[in-house]
DSSP file (Angstrom, degrees, kcal/mol; ACC not computed):
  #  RESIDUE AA STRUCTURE BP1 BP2  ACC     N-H-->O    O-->H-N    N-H-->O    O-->H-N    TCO  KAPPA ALPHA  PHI   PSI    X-CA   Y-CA   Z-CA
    1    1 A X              0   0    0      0, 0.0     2,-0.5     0, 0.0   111,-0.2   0.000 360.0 360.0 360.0 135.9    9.5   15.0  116.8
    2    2 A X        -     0   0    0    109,-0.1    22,-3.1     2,-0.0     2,-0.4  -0.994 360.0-160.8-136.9 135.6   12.5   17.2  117.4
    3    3 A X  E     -Ab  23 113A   0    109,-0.7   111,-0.7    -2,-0.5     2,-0.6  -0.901   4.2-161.8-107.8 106.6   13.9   19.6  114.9
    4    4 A X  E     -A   22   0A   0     18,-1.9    18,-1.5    -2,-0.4     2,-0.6  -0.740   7.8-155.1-112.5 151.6   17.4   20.9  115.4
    5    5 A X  E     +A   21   0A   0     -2,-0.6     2,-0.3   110,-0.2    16,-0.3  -0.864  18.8 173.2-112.0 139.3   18.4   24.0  113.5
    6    6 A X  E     +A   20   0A   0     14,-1.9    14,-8.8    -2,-0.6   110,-0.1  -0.939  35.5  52.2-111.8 157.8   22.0   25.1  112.5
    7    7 A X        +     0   0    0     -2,-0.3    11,-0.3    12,-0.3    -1,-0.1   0.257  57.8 140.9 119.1  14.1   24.5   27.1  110.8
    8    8 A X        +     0   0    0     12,-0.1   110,-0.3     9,-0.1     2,-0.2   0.239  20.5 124.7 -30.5 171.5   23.7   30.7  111.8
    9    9 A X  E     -f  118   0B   0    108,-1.3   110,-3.5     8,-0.1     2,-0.3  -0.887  59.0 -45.4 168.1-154.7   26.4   33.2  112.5
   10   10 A X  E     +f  119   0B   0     -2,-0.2     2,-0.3   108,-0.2   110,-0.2  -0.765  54.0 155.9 -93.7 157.0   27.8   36.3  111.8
   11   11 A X  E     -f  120   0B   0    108,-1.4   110,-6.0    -2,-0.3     2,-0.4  -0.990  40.6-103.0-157.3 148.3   28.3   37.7  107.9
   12   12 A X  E >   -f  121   0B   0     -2,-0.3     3,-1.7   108,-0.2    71,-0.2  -0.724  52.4 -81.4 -92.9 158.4   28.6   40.9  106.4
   13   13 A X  T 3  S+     0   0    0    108,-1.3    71,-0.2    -2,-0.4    -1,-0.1   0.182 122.0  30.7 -54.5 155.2   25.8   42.4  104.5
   14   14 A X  T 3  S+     0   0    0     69,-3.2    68,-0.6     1,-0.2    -1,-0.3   0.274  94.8 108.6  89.8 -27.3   26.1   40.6  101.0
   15   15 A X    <   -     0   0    0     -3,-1.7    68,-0.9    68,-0.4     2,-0.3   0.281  63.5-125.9 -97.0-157.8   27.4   37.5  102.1
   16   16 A X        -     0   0    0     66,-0.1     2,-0.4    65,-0.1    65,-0.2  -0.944  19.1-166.0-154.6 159.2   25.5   34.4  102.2
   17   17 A X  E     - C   0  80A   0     63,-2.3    63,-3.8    -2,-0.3     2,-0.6  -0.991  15.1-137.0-147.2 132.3   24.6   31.6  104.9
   18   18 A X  E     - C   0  79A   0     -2,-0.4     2,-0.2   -11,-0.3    61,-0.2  -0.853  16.7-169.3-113.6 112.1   23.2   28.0  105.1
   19   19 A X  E     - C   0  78A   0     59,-0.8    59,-2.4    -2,-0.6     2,-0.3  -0.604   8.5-161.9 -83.1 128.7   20.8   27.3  107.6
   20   20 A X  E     -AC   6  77A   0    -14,-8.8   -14,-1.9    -2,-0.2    57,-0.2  -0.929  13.0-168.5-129.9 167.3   19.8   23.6  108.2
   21   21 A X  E     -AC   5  76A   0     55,-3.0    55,-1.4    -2,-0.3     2,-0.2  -0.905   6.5-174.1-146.5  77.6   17.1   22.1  109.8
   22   22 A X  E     -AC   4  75A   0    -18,-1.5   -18,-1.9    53,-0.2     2,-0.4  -0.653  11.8-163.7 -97.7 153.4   17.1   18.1  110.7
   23   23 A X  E     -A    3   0A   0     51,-2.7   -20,-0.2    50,-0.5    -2,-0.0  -0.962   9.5-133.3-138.6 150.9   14.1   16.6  112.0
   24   24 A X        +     0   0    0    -22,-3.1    -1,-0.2    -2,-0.4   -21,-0.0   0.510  64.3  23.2 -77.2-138.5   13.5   13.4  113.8
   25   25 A X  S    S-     0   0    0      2,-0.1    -2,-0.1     0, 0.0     3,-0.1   0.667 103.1  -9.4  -0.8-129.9   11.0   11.0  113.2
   26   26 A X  S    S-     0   0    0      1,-0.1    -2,-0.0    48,-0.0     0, 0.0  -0.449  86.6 -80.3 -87.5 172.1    9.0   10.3  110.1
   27   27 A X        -     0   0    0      1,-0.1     2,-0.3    -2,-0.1    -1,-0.1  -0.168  49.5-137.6 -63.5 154.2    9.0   12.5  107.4
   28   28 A X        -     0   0    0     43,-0.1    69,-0.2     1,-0.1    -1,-0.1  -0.851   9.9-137.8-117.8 167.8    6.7   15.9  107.7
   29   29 A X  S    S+     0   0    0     67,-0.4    21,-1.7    -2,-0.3    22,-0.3   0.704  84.6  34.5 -87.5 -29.7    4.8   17.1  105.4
   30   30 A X  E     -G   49   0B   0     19,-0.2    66,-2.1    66,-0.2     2,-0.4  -0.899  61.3-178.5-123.6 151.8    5.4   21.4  105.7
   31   31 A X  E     +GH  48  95B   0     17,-1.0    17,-1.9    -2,-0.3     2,-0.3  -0.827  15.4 154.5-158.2 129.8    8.9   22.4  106.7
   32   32 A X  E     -GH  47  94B   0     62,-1.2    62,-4.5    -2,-0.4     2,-0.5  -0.940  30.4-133.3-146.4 157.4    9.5   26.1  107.0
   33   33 A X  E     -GH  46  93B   0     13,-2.2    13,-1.2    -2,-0.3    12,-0.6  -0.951  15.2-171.3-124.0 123.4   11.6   28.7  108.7
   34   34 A X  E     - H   0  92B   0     58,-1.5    58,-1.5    -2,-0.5     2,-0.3  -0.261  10.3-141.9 -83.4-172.9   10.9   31.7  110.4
   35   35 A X  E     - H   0  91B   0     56,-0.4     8,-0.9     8,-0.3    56,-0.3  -0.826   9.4-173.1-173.1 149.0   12.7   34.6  111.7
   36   36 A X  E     - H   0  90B   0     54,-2.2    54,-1.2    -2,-0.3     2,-0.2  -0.636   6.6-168.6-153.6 113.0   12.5   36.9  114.9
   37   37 A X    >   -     0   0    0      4,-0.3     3,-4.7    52,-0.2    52,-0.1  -0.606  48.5 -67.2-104.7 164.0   14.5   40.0  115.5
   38   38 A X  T 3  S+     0   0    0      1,-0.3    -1,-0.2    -2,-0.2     3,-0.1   0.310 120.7   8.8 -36.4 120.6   14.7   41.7  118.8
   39   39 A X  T 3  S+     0   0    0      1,-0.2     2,-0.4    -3,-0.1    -1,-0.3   0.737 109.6 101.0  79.9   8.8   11.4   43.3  119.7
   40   40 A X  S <  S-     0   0    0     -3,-4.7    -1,-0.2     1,-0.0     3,-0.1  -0.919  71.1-104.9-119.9 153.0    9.4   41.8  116.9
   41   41 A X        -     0   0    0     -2,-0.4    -4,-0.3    -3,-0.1    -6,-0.1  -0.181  47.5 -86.5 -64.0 147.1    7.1   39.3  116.3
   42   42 A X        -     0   0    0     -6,-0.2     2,-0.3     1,-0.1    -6,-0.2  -0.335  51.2-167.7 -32.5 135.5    8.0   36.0  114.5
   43   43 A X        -     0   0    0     -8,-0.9     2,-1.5    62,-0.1    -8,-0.3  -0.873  19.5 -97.1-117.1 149.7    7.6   36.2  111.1
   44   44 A X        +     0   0    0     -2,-0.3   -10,-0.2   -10,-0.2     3,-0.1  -0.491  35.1 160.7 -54.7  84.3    7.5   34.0  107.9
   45   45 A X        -     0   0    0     -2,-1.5    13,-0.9   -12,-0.6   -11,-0.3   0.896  58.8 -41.1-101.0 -31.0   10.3   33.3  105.8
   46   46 A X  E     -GI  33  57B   0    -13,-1.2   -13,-2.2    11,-0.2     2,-0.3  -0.977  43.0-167.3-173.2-179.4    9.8   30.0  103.4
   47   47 A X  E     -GI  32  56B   0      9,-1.6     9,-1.0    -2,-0.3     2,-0.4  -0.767  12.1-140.2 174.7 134.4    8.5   26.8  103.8
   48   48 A X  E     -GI  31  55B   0    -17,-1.9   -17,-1.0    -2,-0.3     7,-0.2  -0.896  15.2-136.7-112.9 111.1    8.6   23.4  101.4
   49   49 A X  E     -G   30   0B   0      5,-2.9   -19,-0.2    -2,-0.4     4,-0.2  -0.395  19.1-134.8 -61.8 155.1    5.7   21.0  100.9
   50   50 A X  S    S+     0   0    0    -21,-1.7     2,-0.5     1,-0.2   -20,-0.1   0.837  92.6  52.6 -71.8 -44.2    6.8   17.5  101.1
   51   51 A X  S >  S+     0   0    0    -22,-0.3     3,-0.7     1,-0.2    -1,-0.2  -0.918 126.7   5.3-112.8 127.3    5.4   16.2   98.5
   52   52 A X  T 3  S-     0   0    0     -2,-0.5    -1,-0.2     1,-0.3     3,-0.1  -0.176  99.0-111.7  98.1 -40.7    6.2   18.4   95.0
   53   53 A X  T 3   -     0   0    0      1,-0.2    -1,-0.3    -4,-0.2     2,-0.2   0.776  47.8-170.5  24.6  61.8    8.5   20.5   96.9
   54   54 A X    <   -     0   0    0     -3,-0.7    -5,-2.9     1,-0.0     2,-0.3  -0.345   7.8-154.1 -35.7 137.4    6.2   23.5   96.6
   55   55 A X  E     -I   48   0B   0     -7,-0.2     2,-0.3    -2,-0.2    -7,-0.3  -0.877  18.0-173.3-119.6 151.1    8.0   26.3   97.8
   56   56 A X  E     -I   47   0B   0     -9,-1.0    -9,-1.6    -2,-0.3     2,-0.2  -0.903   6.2-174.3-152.5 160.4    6.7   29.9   99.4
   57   57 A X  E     -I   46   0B   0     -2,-0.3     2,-0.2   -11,-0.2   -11,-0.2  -0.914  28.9-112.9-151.9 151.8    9.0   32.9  100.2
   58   58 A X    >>  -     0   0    0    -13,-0.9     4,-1.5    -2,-0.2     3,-1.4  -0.582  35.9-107.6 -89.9 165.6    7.9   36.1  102.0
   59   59 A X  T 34 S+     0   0    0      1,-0.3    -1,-0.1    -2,-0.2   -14,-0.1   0.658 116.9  64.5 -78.4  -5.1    8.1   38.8  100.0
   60   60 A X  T 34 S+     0   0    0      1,-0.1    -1,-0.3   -15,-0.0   -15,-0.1   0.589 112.7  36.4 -67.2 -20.2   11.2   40.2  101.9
   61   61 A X  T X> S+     0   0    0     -3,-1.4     3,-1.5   -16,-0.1     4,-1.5   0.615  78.9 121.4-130.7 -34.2   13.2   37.2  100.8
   62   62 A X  B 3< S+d   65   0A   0     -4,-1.5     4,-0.1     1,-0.2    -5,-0.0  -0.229  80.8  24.0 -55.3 140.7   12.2   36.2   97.3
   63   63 A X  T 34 S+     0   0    0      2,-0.5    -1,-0.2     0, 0.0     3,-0.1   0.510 125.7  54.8  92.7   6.5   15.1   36.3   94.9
   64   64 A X  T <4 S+     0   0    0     -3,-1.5    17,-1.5     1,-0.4     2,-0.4   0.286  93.5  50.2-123.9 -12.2   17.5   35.8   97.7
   65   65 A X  E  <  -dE  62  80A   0     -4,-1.5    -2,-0.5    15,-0.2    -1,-0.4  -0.933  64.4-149.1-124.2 166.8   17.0   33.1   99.8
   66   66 A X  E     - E   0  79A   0     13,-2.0    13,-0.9    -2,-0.4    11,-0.1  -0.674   3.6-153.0-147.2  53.2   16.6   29.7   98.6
   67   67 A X  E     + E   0  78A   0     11,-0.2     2,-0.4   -11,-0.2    11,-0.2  -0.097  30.0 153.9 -35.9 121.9   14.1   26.6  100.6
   68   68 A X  E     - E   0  77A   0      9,-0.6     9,-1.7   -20,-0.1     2,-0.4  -0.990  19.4-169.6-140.9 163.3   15.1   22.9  100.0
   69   69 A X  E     - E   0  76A   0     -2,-0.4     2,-0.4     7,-0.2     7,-0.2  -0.918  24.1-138.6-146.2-178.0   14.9   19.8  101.6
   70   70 A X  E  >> - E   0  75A   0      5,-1.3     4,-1.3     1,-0.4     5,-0.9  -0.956  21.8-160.6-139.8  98.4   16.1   16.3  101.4
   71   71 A X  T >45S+     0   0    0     -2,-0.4     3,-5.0     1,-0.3     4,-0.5   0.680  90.9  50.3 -57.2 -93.9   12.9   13.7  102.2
   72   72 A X  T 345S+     0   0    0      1,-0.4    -1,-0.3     2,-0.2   -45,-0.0   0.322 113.1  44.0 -71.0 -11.4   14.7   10.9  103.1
   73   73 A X  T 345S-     0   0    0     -3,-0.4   -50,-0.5     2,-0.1    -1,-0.4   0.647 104.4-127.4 -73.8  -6.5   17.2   12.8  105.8
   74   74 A X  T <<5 +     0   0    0     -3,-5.0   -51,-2.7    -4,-1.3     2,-0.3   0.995  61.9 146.6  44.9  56.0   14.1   14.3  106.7
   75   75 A X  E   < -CE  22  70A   0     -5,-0.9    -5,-1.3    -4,-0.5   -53,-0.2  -0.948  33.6-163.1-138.5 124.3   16.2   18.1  106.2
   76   76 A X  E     -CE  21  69A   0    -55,-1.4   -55,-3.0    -2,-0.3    -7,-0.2  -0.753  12.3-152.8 -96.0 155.5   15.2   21.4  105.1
   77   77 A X  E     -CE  20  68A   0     -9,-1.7    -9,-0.6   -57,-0.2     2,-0.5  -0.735  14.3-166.0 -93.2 145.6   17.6   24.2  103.9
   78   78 A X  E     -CE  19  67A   0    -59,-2.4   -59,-0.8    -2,-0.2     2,-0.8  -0.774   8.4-173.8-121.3 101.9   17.6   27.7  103.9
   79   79 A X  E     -CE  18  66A   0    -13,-0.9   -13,-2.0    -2,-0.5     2,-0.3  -0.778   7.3-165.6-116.7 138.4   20.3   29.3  101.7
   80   80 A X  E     +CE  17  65A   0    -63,-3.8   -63,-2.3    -2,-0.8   -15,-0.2  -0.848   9.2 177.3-115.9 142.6   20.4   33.3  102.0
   81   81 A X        +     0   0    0    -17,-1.5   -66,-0.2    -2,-0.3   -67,-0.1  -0.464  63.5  30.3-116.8-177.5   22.4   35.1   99.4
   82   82 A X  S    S-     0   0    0    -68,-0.6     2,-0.7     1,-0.2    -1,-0.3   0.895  81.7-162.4  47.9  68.4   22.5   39.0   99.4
   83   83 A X        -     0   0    0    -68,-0.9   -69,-3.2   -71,-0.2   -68,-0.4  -0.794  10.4-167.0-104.6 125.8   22.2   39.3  102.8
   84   84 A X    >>  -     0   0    0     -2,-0.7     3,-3.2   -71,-0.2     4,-1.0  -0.708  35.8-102.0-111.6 149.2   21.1   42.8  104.3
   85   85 A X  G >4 S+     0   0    0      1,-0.3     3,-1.4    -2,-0.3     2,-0.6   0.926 119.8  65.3 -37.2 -49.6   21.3   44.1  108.1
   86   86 A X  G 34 S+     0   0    0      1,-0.3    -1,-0.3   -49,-0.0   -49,-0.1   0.240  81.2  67.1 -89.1  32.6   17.9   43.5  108.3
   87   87 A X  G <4 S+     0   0    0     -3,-3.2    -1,-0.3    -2,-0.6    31,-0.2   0.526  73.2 130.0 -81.3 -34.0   17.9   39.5  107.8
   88   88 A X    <<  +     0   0    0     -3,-1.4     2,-0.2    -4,-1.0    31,-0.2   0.053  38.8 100.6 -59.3 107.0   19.5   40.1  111.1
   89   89 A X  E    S- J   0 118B   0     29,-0.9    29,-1.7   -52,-0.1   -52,-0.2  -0.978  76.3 -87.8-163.2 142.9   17.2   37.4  113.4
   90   90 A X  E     -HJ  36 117B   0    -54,-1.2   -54,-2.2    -2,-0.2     2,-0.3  -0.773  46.6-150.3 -76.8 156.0   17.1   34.2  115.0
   91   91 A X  E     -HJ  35 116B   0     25,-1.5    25,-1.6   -56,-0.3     2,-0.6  -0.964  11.3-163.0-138.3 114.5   15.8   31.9  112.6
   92   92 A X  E     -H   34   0B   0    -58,-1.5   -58,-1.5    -2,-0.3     2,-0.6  -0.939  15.6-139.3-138.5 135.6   13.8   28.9  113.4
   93   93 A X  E     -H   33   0B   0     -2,-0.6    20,-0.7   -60,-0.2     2,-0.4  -0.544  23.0-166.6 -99.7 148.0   13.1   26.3  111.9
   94   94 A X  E     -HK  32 112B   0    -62,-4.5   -62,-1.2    -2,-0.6     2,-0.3  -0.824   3.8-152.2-115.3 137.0    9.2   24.7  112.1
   95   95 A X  E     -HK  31 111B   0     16,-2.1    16,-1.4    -2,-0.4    15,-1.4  -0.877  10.5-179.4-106.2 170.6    7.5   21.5  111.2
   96   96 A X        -     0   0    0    -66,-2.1   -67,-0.4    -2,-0.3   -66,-0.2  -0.822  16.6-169.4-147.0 170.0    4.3   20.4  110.3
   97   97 A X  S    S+     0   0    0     -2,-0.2   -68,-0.1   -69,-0.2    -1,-0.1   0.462  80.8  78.8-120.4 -47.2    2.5   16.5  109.4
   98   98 A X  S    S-     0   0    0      1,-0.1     2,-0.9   -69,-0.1    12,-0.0  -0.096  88.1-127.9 -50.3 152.8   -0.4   18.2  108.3
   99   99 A X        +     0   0    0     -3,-0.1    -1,-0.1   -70,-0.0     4,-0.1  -0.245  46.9 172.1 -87.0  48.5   -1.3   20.5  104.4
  100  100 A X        -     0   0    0     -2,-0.9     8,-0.1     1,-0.2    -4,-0.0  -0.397  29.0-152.6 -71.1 128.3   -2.4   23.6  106.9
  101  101 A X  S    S+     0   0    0      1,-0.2     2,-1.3     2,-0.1    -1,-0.2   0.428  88.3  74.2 -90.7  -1.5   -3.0   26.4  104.2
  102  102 A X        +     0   0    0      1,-0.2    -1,-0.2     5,-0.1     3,-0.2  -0.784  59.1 141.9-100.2  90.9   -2.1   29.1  107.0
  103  103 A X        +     0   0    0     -2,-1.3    -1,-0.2     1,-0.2     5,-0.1   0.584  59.6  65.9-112.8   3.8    1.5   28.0  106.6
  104  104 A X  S    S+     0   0    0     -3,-0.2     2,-0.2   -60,-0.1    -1,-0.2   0.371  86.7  87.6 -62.4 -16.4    2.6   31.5  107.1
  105  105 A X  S >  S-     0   0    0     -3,-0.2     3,-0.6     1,-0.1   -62,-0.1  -0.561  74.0-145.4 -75.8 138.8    1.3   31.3  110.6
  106  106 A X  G >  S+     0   0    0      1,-0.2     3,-1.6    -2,-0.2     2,-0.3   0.897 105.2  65.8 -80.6 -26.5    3.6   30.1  113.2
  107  107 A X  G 3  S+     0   0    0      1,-0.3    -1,-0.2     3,-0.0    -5,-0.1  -0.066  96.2  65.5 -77.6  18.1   -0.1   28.4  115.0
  108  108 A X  G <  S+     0   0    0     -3,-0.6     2,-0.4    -2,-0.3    -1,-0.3   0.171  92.6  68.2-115.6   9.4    0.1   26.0  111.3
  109  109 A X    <   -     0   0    0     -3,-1.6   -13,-0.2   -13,-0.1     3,-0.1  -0.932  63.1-171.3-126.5 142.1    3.6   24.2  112.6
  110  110 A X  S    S+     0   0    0    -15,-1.4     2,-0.4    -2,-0.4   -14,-0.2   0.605  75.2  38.1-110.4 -29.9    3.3   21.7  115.7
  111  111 A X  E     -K   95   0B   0    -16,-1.4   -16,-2.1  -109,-0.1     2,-0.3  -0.902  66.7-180.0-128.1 162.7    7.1   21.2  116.4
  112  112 A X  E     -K   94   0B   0     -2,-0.4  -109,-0.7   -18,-0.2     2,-0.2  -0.937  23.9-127.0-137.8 171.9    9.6   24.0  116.0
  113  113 A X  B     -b    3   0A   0    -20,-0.7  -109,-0.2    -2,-0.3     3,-0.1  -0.538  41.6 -88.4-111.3-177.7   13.8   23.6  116.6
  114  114 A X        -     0   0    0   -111,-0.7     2,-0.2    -2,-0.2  -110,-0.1   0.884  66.9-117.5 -46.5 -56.3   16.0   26.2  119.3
  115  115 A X        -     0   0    0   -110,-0.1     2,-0.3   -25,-0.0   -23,-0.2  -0.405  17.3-120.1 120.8 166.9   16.6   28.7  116.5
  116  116 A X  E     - J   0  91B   0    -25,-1.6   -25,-1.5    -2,-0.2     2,-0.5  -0.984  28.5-113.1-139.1 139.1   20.0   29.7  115.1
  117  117 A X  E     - J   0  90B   0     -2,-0.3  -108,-1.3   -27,-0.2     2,-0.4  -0.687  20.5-160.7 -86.0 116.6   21.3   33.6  115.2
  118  118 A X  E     -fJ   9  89B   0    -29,-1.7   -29,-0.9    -2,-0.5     2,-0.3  -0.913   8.2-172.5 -80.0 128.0   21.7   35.2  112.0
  119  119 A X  E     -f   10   0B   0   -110,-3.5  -108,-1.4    -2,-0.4     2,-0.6  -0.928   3.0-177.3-104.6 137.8   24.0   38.2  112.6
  120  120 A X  E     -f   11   0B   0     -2,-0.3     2,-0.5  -110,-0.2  -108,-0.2  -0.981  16.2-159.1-147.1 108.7   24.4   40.9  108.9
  121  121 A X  E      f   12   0B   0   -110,-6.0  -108,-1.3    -2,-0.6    -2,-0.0  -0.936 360.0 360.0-115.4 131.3   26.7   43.4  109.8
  122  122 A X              0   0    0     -2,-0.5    -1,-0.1  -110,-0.2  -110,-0.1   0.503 360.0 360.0 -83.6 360.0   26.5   46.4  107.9
């Protein structure tokens, strides 16, 4: 499985981005994104069940960013609204085949994509 993630870039704070995420091979079952800014660890940002399309959002994120996917492209979304300097990360997007309830974890996703650079200039 290979995931590749686009649509990163730069924006000022406020502005908005869509991040996508295509994955290869059959459909998986968690599809999430995560975040890492210089000198911190990876962190959680959202993640889509397959099946329902349950959604989870870190609490940093709810009520601005947005998880979707599209089964049959096999693609999750991310759209970030209200974007503040401190979005400001590479972004990665993760897959999973498995229901793993630590889906906050990056050690619950088996393939991940490159990442794409969010830049939020203030």
């Amino acid at each position: 499985v290979q995931l590749q993630a686009c649509g990163g870039g730069l924006v000022q704070a406020g502005g908005s981005l869509r991040l996508s995420c295509v994955a290869s091979g059959r459909s998986l079952y968690n599809m999430g994104w995560f975040r890492q800014a210089p000198g911190k660890e990876r962190e959680f940002v959202a993640r889509i069940r397959r099946s329902g399309g349950i959604t989870d959002y870190a609490d940093s994120v709810k009520g601005r960013f947005t998880i979707s996917r599209n089964n049959g492209e096999n693609t999750a979304f991310l759209q970030m609204n209200s974007l503040k300097p401190e979005d400001t990360a590479v972004y990665y997007c993760a897959g999973d085949y498995s229901n793993d309830y630590r889906y906050t974890q990056p050690s619950a996703y088996a393939y991940w994509g490159r990442g794409t650079l969010v830049t939020v200039s203030s």
